[in-house]
Structure formats: C-alpha cells, structure tokens
MIDOSE-1310 file (N, C-alpha, C; in nm, 2 decimals, decimal comma, always signed):
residues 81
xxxx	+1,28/+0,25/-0,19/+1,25/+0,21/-0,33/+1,14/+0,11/-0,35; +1,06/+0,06/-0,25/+0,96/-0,02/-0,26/+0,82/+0,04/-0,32; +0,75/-0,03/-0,38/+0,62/+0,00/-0,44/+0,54/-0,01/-0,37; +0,42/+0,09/-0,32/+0,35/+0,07/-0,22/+0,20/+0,16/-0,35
xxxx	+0,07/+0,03/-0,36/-0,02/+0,09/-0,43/-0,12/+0,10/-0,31; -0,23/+0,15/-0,34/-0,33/+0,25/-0,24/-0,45/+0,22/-0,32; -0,56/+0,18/-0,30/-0,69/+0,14/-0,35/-0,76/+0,20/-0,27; -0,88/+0,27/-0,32/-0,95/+0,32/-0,21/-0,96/+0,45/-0,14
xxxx	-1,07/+0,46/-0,06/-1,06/+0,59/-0,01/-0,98/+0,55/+0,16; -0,92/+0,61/+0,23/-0,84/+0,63/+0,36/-0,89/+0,72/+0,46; -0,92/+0,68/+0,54/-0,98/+0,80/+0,63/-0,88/+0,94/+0,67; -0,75/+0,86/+0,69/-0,62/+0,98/+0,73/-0,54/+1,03/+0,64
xxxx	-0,57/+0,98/+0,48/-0,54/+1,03/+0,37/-0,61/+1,05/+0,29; -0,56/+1,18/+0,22/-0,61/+1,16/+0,04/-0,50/+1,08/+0,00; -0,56/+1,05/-0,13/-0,50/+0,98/-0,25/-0,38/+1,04/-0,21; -0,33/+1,18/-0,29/-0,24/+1,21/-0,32/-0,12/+1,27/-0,17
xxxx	-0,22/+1,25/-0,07/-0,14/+1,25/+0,05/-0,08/+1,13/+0,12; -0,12/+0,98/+0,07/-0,08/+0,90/+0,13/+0,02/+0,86/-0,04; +0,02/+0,90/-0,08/+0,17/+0,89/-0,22/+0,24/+0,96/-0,18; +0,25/+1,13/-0,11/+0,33/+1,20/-0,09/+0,42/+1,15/+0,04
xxxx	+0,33/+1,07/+0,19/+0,37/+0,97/+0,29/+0,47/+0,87/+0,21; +0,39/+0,81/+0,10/+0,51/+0,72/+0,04/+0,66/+0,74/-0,02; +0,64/+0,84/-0,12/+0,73/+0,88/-0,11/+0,89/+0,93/-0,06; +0,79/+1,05/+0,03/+0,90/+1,11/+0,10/+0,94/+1,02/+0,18
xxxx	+0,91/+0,85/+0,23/+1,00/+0,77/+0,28/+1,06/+0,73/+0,16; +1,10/+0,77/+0,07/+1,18/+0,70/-0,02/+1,12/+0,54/-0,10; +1,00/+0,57/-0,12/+0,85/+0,43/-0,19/+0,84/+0,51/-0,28; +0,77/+0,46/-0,41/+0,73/+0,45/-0,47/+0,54/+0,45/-0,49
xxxx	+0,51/+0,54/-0,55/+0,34/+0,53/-0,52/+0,26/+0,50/-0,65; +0,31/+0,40/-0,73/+0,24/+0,32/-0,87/+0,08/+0,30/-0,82; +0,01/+0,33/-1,01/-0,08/+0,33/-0,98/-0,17/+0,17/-1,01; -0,08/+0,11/-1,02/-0,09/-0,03/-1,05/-0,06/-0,17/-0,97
xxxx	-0,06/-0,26/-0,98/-0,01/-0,41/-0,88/+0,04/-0,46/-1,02; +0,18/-0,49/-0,91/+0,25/-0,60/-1,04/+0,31/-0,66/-0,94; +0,38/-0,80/-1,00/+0,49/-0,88/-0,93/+0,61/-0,82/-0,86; +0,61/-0,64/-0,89/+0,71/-0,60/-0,80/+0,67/-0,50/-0,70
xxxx	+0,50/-0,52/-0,68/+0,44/-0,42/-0,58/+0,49/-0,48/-0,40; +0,51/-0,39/-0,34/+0,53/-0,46/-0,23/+0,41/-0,46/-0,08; +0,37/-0,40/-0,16/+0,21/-0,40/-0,09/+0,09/-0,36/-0,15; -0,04/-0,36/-0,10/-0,17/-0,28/-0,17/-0,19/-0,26/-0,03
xxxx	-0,21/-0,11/-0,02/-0,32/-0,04/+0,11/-0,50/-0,03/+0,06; -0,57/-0,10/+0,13/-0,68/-0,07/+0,07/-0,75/-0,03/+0,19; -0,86/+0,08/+0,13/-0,93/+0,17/+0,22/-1,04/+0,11/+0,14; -1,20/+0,19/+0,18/-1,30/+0,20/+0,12/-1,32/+0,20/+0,01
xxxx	-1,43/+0,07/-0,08/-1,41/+0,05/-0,21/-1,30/+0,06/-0,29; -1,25/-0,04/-0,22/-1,10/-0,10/-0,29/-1,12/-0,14/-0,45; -1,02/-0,12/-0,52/-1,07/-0,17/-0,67/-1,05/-0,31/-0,68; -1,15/-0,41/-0,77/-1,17/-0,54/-0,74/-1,04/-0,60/-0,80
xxxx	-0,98/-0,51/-0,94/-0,88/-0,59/-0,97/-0,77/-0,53/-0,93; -0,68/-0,47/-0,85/-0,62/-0,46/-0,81/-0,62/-0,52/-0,67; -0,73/-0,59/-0,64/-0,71/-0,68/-0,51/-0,67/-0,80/-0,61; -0,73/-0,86/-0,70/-0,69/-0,97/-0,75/-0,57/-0,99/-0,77
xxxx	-0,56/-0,88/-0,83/-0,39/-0,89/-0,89/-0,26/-0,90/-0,77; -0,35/-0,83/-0,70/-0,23/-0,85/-0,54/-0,24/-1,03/-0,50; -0,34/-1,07/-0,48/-0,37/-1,21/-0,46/-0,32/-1,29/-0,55; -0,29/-1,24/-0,71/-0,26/-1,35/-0,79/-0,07/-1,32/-0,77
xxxx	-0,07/-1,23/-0,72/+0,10/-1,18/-0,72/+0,15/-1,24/-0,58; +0,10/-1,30/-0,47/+0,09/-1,25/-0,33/+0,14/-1,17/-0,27; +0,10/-1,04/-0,32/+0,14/-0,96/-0,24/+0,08/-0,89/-0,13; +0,13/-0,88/+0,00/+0,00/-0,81/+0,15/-0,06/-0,72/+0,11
xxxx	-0,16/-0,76/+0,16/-0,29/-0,65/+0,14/-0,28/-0,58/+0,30; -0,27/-0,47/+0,28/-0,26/-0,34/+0,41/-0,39/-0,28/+0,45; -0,46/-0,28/+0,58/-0,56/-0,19/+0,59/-0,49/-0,06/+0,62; -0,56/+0,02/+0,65/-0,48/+0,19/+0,69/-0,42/+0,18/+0,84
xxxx	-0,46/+0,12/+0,95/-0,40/+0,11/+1,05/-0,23/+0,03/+1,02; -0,19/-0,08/+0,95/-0,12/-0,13/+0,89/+0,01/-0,04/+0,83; -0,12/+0,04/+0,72/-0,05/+0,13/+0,64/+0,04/+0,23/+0,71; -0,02/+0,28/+0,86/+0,03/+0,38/+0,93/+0,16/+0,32/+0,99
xxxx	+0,17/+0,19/+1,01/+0,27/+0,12/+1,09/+0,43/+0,09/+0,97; +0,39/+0,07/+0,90/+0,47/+0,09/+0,72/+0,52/+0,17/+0,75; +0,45/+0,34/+0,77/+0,50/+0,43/+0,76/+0,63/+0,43/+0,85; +0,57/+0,37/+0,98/+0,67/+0,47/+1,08/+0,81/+0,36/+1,07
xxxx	+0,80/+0,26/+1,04/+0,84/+0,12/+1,05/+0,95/+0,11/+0,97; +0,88/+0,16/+0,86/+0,99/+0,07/+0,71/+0,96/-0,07/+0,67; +0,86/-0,14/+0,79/+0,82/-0,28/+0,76/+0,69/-0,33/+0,75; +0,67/-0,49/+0,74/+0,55/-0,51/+0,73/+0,46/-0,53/+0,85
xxxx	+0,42/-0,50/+0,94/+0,34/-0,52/+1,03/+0,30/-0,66/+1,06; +0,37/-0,72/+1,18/+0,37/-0,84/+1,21/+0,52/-0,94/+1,12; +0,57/-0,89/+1,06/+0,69/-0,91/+1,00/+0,84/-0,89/+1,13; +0,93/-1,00/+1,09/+1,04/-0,98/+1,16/+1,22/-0,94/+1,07
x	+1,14/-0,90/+0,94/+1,21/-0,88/+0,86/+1,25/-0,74/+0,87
C-alpha cells in the first residue's frame, strides 16, 4: 500500500511499466509527492517540483538501481527496517 512516485525517464522502465512493477507489488503509483509518498524514483530530467516537494516532505529520493532493490526488497535500500 505504499506510494512510490517516478519522475523522469528510466532506462529499465517506461512510465507506465515501472507503475505496473509498482503495483503488482501491492504500491501505489501517484502521480504526485505528498506527505504520504513513500519515495520519489527519479530517472532522467526529473521534475523540479516534485524533487522539491519530496525534499520539503523528506521523503528518499531513489535512483533506478535503488528503485530495482524496492522492488525485489519491499525496502529501502540501505534501510534495516
């Protein structure tokens, strides 16, 4: 049930392939950052305010290698949670 937003282009995803990744683990793929995002994945030309808004929220910013570890994980990379 976590919110995981995606900025950007991904080398190992489209858009709508790395929301369908999200999902089908049971995430959420909003096209927005709020206080209840639980991550931003940013790829290539990330949008400026949706990095802000992750930064004014703190919420982790994910590169795609990151992203892929999410995936397999359920966690945050470098996290013991």
């Amino acid at each position: 049930g976590r919110a995981v937003v995606v900025s950007g282009g991904l080398e190992g995803f489209s858009r709508d392939g790395a929301a369908d990744a999200i999902k089908a683990r049971g995430g959420k793929s909003p096209g927005s950052v709020s206080g209840k995002t639980f991550a931003l994945v940013v790829g290539n030309d990330p949008g400026a305010s949706k990095l802000a808004k992750a930064e004014q929220h703190s919420v982790p910013i994910l590169d795609e290698a990151a992203f892929v570890e999410l995936l397999e994980t359920g966690e945050l990379p470098g996290s013991d949670a």
